[in-house]
C-alpha positions as CSV (number, residue, x, y, z in Angstrom):
1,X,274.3,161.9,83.3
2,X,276.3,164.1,81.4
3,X,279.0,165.9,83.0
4,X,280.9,169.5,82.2
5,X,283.7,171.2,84.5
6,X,283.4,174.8,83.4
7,X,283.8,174.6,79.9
8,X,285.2,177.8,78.2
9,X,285.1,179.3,81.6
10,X,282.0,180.1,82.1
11,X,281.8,180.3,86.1
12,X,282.6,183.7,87.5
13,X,285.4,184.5,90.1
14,X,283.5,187.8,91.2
15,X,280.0,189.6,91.3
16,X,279.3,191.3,88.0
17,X,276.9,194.4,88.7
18,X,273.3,194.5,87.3
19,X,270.3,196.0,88.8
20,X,267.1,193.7,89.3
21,X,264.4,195.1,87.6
22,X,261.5,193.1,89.2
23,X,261.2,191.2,92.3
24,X,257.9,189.2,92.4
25,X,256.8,188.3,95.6
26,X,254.1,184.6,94.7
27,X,250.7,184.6,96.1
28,X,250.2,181.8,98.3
29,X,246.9,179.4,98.2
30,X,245.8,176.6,99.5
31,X,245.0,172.9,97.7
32,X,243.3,170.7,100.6
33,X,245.9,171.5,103.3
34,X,249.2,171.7,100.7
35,X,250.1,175.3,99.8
36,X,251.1,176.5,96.1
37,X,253.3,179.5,95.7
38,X,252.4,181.2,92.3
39,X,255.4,183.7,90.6
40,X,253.4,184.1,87.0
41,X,251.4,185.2,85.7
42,X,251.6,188.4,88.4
43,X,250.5,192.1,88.6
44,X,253.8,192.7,87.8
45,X,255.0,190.8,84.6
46,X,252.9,188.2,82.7
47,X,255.6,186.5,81.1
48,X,259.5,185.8,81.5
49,X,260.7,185.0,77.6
50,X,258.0,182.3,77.0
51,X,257.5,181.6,80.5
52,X,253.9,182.6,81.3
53,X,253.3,180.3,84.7
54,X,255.0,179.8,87.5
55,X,253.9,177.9,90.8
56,X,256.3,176.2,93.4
57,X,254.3,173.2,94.8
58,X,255.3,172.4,98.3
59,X,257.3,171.4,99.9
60,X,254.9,169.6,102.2
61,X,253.9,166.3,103.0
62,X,250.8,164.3,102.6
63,X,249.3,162.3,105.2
64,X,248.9,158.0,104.8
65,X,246.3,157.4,102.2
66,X,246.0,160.6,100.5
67,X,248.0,162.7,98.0
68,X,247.8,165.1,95.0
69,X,244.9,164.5,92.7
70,X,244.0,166.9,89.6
71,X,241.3,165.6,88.2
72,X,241.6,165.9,84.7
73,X,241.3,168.8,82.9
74,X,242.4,170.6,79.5
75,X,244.4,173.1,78.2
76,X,245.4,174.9,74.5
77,X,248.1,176.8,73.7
78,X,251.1,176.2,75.7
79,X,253.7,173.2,77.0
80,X,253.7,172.3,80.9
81,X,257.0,171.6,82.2
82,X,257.3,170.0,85.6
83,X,260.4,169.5,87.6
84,X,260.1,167.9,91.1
85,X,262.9,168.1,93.8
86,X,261.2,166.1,96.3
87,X,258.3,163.3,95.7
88,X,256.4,161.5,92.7
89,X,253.8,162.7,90.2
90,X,251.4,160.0,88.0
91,X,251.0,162.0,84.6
92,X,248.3,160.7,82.4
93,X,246.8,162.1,79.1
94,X,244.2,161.9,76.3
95,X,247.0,160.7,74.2
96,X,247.1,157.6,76.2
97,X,250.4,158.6,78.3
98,X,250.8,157.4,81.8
99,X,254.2,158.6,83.2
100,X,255.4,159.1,86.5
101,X,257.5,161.9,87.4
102,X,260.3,161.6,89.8
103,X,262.9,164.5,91.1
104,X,265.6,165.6,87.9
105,X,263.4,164.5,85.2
106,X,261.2,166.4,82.9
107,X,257.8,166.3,81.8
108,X,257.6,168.1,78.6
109,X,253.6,168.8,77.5
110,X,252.9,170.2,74.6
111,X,249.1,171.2,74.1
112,X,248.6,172.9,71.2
113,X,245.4,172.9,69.6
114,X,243.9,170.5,73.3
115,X,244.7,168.5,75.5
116,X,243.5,166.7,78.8
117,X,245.0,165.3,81.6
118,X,245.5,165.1,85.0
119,X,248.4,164.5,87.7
120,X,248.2,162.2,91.0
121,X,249.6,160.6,93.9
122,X,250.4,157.0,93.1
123,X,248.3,154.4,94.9
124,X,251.2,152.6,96.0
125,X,252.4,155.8,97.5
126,X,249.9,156.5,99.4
127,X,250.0,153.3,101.6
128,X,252.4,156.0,103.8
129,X,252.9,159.1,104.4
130,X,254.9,161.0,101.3
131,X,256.4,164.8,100.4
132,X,255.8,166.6,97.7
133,X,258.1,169.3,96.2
134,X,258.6,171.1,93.0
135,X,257.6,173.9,90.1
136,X,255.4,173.4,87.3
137,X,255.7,176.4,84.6
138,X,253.9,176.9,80.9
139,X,255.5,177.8,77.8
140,X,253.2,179.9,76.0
141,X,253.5,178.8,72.2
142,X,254.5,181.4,69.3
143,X,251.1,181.9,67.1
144,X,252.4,179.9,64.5
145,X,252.2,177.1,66.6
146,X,249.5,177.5,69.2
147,X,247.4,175.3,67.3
148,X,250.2,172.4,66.5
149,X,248.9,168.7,67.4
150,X,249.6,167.8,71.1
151,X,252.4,165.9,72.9
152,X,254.1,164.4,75.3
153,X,258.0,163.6,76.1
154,X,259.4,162.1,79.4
155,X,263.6,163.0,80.1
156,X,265.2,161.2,83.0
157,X,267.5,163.5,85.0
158,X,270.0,161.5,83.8
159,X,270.1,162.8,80.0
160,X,270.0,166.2,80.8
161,X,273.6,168.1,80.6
162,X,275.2,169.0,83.9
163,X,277.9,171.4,84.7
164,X,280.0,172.3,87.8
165,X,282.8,174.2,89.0
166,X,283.7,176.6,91.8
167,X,280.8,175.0,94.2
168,X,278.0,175.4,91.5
169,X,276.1,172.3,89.9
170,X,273.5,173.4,86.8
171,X,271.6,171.0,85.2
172,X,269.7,172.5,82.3
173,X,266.4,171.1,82.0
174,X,265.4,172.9,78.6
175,X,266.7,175.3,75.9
176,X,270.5,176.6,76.0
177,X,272.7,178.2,77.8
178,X,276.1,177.8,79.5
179,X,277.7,176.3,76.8
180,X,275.2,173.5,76.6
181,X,272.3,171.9,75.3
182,X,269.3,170.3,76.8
183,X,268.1,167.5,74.5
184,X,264.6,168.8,75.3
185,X,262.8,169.8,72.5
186,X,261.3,173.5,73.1
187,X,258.9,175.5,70.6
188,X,261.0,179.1,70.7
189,X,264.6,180.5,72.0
190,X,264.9,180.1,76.0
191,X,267.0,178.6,78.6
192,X,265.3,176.7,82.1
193,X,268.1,175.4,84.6
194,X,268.0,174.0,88.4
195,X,271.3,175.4,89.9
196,X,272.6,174.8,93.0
197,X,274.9,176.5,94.8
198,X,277.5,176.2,97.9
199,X,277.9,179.4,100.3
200,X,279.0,181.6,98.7
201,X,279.3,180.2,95.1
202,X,278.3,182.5,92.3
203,X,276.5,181.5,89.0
204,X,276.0,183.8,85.7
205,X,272.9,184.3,83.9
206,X,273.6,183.6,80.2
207,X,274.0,186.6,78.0
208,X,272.6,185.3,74.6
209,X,269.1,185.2,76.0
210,X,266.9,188.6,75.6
211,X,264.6,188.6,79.1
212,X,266.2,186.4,82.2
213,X,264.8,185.6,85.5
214,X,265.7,184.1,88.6
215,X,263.6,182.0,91.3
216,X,264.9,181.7,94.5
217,X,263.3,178.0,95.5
218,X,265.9,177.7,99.2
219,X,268.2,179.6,100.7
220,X,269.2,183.1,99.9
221,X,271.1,184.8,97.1
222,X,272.8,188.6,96.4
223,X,272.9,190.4,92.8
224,X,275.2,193.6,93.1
225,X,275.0,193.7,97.2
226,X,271.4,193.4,97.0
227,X,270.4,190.3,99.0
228,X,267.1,188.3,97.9
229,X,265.3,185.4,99.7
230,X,263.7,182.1,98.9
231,X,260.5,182.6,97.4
232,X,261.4,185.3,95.0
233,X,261.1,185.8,91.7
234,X,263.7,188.0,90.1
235,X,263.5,189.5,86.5
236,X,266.4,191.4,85.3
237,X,267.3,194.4,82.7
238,X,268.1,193.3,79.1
239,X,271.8,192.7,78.4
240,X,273.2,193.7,81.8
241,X,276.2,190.8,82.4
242,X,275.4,189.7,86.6
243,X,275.9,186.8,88.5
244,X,273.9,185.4,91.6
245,X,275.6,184.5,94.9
246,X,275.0,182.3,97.6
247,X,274.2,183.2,100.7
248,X,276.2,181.3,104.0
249,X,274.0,178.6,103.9
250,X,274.2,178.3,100.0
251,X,271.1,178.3,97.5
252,X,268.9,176.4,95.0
253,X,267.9,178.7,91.9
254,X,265.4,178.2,88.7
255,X,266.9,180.2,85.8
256,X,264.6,181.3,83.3
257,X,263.8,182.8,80.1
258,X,264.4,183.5,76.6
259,X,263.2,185.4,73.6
260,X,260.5,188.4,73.9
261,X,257.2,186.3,72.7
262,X,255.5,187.5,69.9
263,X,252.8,189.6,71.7
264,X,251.0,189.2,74.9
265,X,248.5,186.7,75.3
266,X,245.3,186.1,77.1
267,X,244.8,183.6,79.8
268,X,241.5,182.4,81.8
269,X,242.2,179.3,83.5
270,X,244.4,176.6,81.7
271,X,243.9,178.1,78.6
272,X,246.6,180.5,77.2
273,X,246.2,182.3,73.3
274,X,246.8,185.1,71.6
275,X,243.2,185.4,70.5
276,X,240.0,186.0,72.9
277,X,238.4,184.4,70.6
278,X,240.0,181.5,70.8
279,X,239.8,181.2,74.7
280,X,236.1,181.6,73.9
281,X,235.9,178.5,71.7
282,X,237.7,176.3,74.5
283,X,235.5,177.5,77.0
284,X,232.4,176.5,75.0
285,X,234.6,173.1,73.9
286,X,235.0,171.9,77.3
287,X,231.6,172.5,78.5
288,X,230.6,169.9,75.6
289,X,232.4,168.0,76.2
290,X,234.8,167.7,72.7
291,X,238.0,167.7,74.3
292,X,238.8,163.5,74.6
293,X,238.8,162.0,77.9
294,X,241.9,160.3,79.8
295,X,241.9,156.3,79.5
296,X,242.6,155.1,83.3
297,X,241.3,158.3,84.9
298,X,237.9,159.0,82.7
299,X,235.3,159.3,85.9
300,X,236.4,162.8,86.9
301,X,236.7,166.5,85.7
302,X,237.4,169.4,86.9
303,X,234.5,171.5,84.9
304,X,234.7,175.3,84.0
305,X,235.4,177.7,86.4
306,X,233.1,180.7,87.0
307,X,234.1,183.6,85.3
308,X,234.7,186.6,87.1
309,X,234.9,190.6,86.1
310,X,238.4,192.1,85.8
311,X,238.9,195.4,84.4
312,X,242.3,194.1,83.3
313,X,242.6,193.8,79.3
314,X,244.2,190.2,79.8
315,X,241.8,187.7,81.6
316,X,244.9,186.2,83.9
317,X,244.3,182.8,86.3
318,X,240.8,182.3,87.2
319,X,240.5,179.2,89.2
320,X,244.1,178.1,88.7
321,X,245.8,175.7,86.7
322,X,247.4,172.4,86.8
323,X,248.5,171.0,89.8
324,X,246.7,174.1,91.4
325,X,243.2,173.2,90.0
């Protein structure tokens, strides 16, 4: 594990004013007893930089002898990232990956042109009882690169840069920011960090990155005197210099975000393009059947979704993605 003590001063002594622009409040659901908390896409904002989903899985535990299981199913046009605090996640893929996922570490999917797979509970896990806590958010792709070929790349917690000072400890899962790097490979300009924070301890938002946001996954945190609880998604204005700060019993924060993407983009279930068409054509791919199956997990799918009218221009969540599916 790599580890920074402020460099070039980055950690602030003080609040630095700047007004929240957003606060999004997740819609909660159900999967078979375990709740999912979903930030993006909302009413409010579809994306944060490239960050076009959000959900917060858990916490919550799962009884002896069961546990998560999405099926498998596909997706185009974006990367999944999940980052778990708490608990274990079997990964597997039509590339032939089988990964599991443990708290710190990153998953890093890129599906470009289409992908399957699907994410479970460990057999050997479920011998007892087991929690389950964490976020898994999609990258929408630039255009130039929604149809690249698909992939997959596993980061221990251990690789990723860490920095701490005045009672603050970042570790940057993706992208840049703080002085650092994250040896994650990402597919545009943004920043992704899991900060945690003492009472009282302050942390800045980078000011190289064009949209910024903020989730608050425990505790609470204030911005400018304004005082903002877990489950909250904050967005704030462009360019404004702020810091967050901890609440008395201290906080756990998802930084996001990164450049403005290059135009909105359609989503209908795990599918995410900047072309309807295109979302048509994996609809009518999947129901065929052309999408690859997942060696090790190839008797089960999750199949299409029924569609249903919106009178919104951009077809948004039907049905729910990955792990939500």
């Amino acid at each position: 594990m790599s580890v920074e003590t402020d460099p070039a001063g980055l950690m602030p002594t003080g609040d630095a004013a700047a007004p929240v622009a957003q606060v999004i409040v997740p819609r909660a659901h159900d999967i078979g007893g375990f709740e999912v908390r979903r930030a993006l896409p909302a009413t409010e904002r579809q994306m944060v930089g490239p960050f076009i989903f959000f959900d917060q899985v858990g916490p919550g535990e799962f009884l002896t002898g069961r546990g998560l299981d999405v099926r498998p199913h596909p997706h185009i046009g974006l990367s999944t990232v999940t980052y778990l605090f708490d608990g274990e996640i079997q990964h597997r893929d039509s590339l032939g990956t089988d990964q599991a996922i443990r708290p710190g570490d990153v998953n890093w999917m890129t599906t470009g042109r289409g992908m399957v797979h699907s994410e479970r509970t460990d057999q050997q896990l479920r011998t007892h009882s087991n929690r389950l806590f964490g976020i898994q958010s999609w990258v929408a792709l630039p255009r130039d690169q929604e149809e690249t070929a698909p992939g997959f790349v596993h980061h221990p917690g251990a690789t990723l840069p860490v920095i701490e000072a005045g009672g603050a400890r970042l570790r940057l899962v993706a992208g840049h920011g703080w002085g650092a790097r994250s040896p994650v490979a990402t597919p545009s300009d943004l920043f992704y960090a899991d900060a945690v924070l003492a009472p009282g301890a302050a942390i800045p938002l980078p000011d190289e990155h064009e949209e910024r946001g903020a989730y608050v996954v425990e505790g609470e945190v204030s911005v400018a005197g304004d005082r903002f609880e877990a489950g909250r998604m904050l967005v704030f204005r462009t360019g404004d210099g702020l810091a967050l700060r901890a609440g008395p019993r201290g906080a756990r924060l998802l930084l996001l975000g990164g450049a403005v993407m290059d135009g909105p983009r359609h989503l209908f279930w795990n599918f995410v393009s900047s072309s309807r068409d295109r979302i048509e054509q994996a609809k009518a791919d999947w129901r065929a059947g052309r999408f690859g199956t997942v060696p090790g997990d190839d008797q089960e799918f999750i199949p299409l979704p029924v569609e249903r009218v919106r009178a919104a221009p951009v077809a948004q969540d039907t049905a729910a993605g990955s792990p939500t599916s």
